[in-house]
SEMI-310947 format. One record per residue (C-alpha): residue number from 1; z negated, x, y negated; residue in one letter. Coordinates in Angstrom, 2 decimals. Each point is the difference from the previous one (the first is absolute). Layout:
N
+-----+---------+---------+---------+------+
! pos !      pz !      px !      py ! code !
+-----+---------+---------+---------+------+
! NUM !       Z !       X !       Y !    A !
...
+-----+---------+---------+---------+------+
***
This chain:
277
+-----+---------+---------+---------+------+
! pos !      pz !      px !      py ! code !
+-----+---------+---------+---------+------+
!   1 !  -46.74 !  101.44 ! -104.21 !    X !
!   2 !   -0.05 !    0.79 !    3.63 !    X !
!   3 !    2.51 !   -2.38 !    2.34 !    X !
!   4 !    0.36 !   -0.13 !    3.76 !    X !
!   5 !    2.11 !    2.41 !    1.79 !    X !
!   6 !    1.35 !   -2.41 !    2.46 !    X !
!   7 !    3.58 !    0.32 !   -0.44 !    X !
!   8 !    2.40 !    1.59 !    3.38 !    X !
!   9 !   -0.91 !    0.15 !    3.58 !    X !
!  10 !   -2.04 !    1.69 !    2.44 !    X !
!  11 !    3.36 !    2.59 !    0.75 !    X !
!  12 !    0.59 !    3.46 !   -0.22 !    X !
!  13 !    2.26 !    0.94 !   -3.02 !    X !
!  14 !    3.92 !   -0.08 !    1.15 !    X !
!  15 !    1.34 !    2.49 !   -2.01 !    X !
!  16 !   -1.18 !    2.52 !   -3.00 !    X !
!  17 !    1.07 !   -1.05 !   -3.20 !    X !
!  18 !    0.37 !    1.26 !   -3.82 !    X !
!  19 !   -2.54 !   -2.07 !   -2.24 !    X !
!  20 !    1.30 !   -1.05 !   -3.54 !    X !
!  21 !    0.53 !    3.66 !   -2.04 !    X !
!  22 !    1.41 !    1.36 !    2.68 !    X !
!  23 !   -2.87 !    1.68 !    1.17 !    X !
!  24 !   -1.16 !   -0.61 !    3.64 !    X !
!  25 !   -4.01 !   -0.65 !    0.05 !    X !
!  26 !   -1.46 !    3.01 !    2.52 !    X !
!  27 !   -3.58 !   -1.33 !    1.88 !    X !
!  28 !   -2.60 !    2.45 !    0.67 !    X !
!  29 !   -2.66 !   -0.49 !    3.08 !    X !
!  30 !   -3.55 !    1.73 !   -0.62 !    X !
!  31 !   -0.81 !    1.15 !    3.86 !    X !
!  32 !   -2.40 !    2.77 !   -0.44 !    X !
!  33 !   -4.01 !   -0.65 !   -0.37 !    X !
!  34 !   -2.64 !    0.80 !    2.33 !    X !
!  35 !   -1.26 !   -3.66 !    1.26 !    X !
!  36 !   -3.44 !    0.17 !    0.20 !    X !
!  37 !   -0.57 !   -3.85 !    0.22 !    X !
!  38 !    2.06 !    0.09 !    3.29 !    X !
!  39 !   -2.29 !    2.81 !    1.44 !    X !
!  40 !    0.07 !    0.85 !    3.43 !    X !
!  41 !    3.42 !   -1.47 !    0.05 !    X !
!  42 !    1.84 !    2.92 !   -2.67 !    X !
!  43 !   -2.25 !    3.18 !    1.44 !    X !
!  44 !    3.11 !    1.25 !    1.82 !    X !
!  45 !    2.67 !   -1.81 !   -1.76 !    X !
!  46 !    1.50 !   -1.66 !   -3.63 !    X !
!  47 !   -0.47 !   -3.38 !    0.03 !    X !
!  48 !    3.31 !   -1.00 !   -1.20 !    X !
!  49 !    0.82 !    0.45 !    3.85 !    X !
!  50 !   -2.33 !   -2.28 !    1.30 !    X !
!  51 !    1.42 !   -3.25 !    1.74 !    X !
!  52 !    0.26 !   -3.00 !   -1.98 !    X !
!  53 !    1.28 !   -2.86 !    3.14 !    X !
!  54 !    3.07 !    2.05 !    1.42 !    X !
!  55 !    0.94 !    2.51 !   -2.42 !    X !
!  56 !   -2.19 !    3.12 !   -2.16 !    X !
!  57 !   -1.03 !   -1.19 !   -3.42 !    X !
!  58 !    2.18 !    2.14 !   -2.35 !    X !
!  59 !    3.06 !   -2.40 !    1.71 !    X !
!  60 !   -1.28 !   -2.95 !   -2.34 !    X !
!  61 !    0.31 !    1.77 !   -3.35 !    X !
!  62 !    3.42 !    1.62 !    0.71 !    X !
!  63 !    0.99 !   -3.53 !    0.69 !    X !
!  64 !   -1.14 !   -1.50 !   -3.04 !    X !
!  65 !    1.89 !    2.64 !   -2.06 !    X !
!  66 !    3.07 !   -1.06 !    2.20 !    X !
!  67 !   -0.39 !   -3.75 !   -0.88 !    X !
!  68 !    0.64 !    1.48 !   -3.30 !    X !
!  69 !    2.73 !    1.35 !   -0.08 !    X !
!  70 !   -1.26 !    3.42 !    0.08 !    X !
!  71 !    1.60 !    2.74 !    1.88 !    X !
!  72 !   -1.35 !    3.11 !   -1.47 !    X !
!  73 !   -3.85 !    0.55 !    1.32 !    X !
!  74 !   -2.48 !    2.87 !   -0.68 !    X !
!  75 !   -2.69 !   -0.08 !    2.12 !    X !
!  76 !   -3.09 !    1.70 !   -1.18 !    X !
!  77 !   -2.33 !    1.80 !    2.82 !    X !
!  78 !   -3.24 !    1.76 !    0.37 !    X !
!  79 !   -2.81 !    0.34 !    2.29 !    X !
!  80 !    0.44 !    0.13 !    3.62 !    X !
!  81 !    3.14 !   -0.89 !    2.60 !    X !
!  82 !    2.58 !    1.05 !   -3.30 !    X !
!  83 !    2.41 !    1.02 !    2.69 !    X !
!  84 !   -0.43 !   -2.95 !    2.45 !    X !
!  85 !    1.13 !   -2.05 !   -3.23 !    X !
!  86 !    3.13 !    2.07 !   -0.72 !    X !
!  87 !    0.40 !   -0.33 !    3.91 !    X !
!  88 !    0.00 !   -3.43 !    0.22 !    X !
!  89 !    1.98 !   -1.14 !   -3.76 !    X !
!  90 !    2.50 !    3.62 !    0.57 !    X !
!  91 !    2.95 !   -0.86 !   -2.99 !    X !
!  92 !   -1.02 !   -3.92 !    0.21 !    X !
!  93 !    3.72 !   -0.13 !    0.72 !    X !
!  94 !   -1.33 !   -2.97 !    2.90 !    X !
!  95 !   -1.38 !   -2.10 !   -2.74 !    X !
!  96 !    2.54 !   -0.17 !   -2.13 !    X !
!  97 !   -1.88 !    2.57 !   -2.65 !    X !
!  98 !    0.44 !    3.58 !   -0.97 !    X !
!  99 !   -3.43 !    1.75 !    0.36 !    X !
! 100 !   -1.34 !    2.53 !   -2.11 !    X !
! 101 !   -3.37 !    1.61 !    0.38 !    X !
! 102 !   -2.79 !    1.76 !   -1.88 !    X !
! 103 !   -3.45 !    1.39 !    0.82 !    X !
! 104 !   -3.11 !   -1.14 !   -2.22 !    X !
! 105 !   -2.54 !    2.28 !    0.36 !    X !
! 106 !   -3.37 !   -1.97 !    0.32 !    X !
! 107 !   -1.08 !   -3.65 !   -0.80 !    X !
! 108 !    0.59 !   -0.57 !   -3.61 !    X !
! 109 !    0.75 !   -3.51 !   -0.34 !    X !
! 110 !    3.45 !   -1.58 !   -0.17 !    X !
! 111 !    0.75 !    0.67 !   -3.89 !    X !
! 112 !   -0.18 !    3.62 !    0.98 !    X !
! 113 !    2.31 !   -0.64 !    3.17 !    X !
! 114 !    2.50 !   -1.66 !   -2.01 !    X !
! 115 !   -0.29 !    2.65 !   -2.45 !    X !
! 116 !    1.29 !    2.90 !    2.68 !    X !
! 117 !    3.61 !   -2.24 !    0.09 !    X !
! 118 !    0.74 !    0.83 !   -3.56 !    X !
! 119 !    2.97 !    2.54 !    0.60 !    X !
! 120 !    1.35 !   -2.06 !    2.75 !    X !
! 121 !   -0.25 !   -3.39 !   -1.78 !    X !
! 122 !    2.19 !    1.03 !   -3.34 !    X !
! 123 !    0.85 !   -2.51 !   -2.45 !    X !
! 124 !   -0.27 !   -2.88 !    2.83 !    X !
! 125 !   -2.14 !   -2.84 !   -0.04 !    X !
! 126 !   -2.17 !    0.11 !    3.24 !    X !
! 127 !   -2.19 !   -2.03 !    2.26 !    X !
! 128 !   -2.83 !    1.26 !    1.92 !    X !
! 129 !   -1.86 !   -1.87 !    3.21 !    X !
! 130 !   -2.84 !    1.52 !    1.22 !    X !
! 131 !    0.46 !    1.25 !    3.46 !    X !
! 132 !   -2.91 !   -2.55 !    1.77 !    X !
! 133 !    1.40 !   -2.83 !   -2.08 !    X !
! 134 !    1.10 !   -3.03 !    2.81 !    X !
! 135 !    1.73 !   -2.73 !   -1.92 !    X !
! 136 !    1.99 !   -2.56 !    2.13 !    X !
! 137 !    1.53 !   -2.77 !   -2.43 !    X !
! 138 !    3.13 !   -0.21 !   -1.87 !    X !
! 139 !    2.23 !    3.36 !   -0.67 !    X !
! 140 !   -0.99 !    1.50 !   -3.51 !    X !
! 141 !    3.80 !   -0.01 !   -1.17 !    X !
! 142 !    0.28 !   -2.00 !   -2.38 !    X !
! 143 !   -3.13 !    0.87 !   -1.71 !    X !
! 144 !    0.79 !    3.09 !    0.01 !    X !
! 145 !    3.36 !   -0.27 !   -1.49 !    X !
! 146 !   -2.30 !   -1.69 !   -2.71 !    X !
! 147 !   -1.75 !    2.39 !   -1.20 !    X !
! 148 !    2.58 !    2.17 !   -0.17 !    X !
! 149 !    1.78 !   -2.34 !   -2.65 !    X !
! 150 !   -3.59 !   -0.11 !   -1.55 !    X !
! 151 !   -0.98 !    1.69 !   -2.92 !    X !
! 152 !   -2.95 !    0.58 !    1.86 !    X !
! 153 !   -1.51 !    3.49 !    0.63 !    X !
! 154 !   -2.14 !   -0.70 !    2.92 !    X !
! 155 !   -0.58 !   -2.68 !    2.49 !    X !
! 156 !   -1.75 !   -1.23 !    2.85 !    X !
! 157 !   -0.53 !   -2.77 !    2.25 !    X !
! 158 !   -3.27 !   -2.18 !   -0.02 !    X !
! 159 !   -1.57 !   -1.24 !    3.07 !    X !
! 160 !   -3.35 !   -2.11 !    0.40 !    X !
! 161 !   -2.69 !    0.90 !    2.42 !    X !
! 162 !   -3.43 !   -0.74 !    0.51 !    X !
! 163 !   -1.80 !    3.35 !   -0.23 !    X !
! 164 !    1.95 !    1.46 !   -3.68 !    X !
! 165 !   -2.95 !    2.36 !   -0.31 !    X !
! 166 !    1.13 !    2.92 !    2.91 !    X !
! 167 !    3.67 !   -0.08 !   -2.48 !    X !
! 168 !    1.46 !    0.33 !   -3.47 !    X !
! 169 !   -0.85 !   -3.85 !   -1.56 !    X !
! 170 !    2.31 !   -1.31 !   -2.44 !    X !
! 171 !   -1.70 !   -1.82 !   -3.11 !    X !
! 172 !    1.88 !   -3.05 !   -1.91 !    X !
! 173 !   -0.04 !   -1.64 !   -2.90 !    X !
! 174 !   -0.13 !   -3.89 !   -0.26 !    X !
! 175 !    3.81 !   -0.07 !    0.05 !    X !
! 176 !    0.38 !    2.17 !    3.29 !    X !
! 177 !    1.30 !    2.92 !   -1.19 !    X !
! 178 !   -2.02 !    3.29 !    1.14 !    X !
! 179 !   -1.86 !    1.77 !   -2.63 !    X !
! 180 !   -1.56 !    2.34 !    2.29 !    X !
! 181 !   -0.66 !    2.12 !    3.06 !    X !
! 182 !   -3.77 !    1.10 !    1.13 !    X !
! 183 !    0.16 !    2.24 !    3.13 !    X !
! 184 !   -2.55 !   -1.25 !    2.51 !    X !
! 185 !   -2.15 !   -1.80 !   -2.35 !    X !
! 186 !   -3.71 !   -1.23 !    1.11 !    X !
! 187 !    0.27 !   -3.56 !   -1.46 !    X !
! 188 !    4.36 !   -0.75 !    0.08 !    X !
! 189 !    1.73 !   -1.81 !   -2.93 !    X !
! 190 !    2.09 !   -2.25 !    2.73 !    X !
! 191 !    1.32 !    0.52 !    3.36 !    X !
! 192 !    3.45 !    1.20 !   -0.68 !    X !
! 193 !    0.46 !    3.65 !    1.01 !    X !
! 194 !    3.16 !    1.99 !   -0.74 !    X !
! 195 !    1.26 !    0.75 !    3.41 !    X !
! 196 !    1.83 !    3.39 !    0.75 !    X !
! 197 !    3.36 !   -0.86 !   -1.31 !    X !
! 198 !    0.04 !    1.77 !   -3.06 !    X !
! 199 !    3.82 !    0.07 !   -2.21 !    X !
! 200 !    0.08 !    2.62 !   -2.37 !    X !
! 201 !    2.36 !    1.65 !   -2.48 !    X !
! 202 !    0.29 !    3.65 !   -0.54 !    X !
! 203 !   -2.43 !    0.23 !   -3.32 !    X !
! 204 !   -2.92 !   -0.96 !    2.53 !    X !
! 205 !   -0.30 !    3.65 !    0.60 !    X !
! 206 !   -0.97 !    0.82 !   -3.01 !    X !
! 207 !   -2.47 !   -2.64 !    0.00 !    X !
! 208 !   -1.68 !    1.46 !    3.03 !    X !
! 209 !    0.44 !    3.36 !   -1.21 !    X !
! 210 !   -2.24 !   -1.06 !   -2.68 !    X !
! 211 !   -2.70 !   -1.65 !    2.56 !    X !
! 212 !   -3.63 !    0.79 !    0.42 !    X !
! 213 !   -1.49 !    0.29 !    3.15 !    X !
! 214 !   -2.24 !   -3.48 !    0.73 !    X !
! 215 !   -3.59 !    0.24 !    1.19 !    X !
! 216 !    1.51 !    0.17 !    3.61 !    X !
! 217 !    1.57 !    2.80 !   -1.00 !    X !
! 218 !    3.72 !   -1.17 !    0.49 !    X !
! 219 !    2.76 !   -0.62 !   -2.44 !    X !
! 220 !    0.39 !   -3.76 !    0.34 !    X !
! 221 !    2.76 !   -2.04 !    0.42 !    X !
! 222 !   -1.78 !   -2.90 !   -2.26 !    X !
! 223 !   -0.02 !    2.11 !   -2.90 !    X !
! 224 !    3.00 !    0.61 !    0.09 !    X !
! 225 !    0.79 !   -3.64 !    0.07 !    X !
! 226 !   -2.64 !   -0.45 !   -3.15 !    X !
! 227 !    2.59 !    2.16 !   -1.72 !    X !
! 228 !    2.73 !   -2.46 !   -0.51 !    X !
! 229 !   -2.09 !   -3.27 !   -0.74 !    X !
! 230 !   -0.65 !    0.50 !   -3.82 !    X !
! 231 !    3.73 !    0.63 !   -0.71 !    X !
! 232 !    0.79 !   -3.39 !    2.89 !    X !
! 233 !    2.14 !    2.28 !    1.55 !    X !
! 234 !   -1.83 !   -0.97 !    3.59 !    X !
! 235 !    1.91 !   -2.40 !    2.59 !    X !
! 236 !   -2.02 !   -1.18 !    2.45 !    X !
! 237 !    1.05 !   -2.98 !    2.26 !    X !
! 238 !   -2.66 !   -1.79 !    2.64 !    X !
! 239 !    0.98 !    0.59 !    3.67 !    X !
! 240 !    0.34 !   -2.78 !    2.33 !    X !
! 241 !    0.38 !    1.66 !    3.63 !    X !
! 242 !   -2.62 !    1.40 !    2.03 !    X !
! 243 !   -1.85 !    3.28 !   -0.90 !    X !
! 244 !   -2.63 !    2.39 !    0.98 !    X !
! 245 !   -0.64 !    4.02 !   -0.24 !    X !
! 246 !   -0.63 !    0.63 !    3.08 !    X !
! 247 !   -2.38 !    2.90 !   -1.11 !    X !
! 248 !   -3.04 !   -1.45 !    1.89 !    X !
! 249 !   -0.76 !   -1.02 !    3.54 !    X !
! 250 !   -0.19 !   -3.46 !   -1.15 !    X !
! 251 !    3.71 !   -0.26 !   -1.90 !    X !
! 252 !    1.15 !    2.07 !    2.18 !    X !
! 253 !   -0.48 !   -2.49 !    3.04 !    X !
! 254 !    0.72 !   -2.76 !   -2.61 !    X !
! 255 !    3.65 !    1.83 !   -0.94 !    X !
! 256 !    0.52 !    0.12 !    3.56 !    X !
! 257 !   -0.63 !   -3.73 !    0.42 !    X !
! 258 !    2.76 !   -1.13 !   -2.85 !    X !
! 259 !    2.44 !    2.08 !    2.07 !    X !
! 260 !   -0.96 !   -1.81 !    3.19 !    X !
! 261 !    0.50 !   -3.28 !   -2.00 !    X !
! 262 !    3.37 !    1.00 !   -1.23 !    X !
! 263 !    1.24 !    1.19 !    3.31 !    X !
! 264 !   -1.42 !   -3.60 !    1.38 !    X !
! 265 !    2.36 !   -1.79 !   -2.86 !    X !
! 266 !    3.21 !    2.45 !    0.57 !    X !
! 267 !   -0.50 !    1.46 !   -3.33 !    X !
! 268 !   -0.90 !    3.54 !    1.57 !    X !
! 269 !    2.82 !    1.98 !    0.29 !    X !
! 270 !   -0.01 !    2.85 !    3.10 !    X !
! 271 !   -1.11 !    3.40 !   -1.30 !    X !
! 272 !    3.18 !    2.20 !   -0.78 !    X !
! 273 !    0.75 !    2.24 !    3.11 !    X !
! 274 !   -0.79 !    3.39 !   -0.55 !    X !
! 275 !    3.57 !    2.71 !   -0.44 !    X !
! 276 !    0.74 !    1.57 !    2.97 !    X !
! 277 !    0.42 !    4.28 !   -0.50 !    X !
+-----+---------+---------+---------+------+
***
């Protein structure tokens, strides 16, 4: 059944640590895409570098991996401005993250991205944020750390909004748990979305190896998700903090506004200062 994710603080992670098996969990960021719903904004550049308050956007999803625990990124890029982002991240050595990168050659939705991280990701379990993902709430340590003593093969994190239909809409039965993911559905079972915080284990690979293309023509990230419901091998807790995508005008001013509010309340740490050399 999914439970709140409300554990922690609004932080940045202190210090990388080994989860239970001795394996550290790596985090992947999906920063590649070609934006068309932010059109004119992403003609001459990726919109991953667009501000969000006082910082670019792809700051917010490095530090969500941070508040894991994570140290070990791979940042996944594509499209336009791919060396303004290696620029601007270099090593990630200022975060407090070890940055990797690899080029995905056109838009082919996010189970393909993650699929491109194979060789680097090993036998690690893994969590991937989506690169215009801006959540400001409690640091995702402890649930991560969860799943990673889980059984589980895949998770996510549930969020409610009031327009499911533009995302992936998670279906439930009477009890709670999620029985289902329809991508973008006309008429939406609820309005809980999975949100693009994704944990997965190494076998998801061969579960998107194995994926068809949808009627978008992208390997989705939902089916993938689909996967591991039959067996109950899916964790998926509700998340408390404040979200949005920031891949439209609209949540894009409205991702900018929770960052306002958390600089108001203190809770907005300054952006990390960029290395010097």
């Amino acid at each position: 059944m999914a439970r709140r994710a409300e554990r922690g603080c609004y932080a940045a992670a202190d210090a990388y640590t080994h989860h239970p098996g001795g394996s550290p969990v790596k985090g992947l960021v999906l920063a590649g895409g070609t934006a068309t719903r932010l059109f004119p904004l992403t003609i001459v550049t990726n919109k991953h570098l667009l501000p969000i308050y006082d910082r670019p956007m792809i700051y917010y999803p490095l530090e969500t991996l941070a508040g894991m625990g994570i140290r070990e990124v791979l940042v996944i890029v594509g499209g336009k401005s791919v060396g303004d982002i290696v620029e601007l991240l270099a090593d990630g050595d200022h975060f407090g993250l070890d940055l990797t990168y690899r080029y995905q050659r056109g838009a082919l939705g996010i189970a393909h991205a993650i699929g491109l991280a194979r060789n680097w990701i090993g036998d690690d379990a893994f969590c991937v944020v989506l690169g215009d993902n801006i959540l400001r709430g409690p640091a995702l340590r402890d649930v991560a750390e969860e799943f990673d003593r889980s059984a589980a093969g895949a998770g996510t994190l549930l969020y409610r909004v009031h327009d499911p239909q533009r995302f992936g809409v998670a279906e439930l039965d009477q009890a709670g748990n999620v029985i289902g993911f329809e991508e973008k559905p006309e008429h939406p079972k609820s309005d809980l979305i999975p949100i693009g915080v994704y944990f997965l284990r190494p076998d998801a690979f061969d579960v998107i190896d194995h994926l068809a293309p949808s009627g978008r023509g992208e390997f989705e990230i939902t089916d993938v998700l689909n996967h591991y419901i039959p067996e109950g091998r899916l964790f998926t807790r509700i998340y408390e903090g404040h979200w949005a995508d920031a891949g439209t005008v609209p949540s894009l001013l409205r991702a900018a506004a929770l960052a306002s509010d958390d600089h108001e309340a203190g809770r907005l740490t300054p952006p990390v200062a960029r290395p010097v050399g």
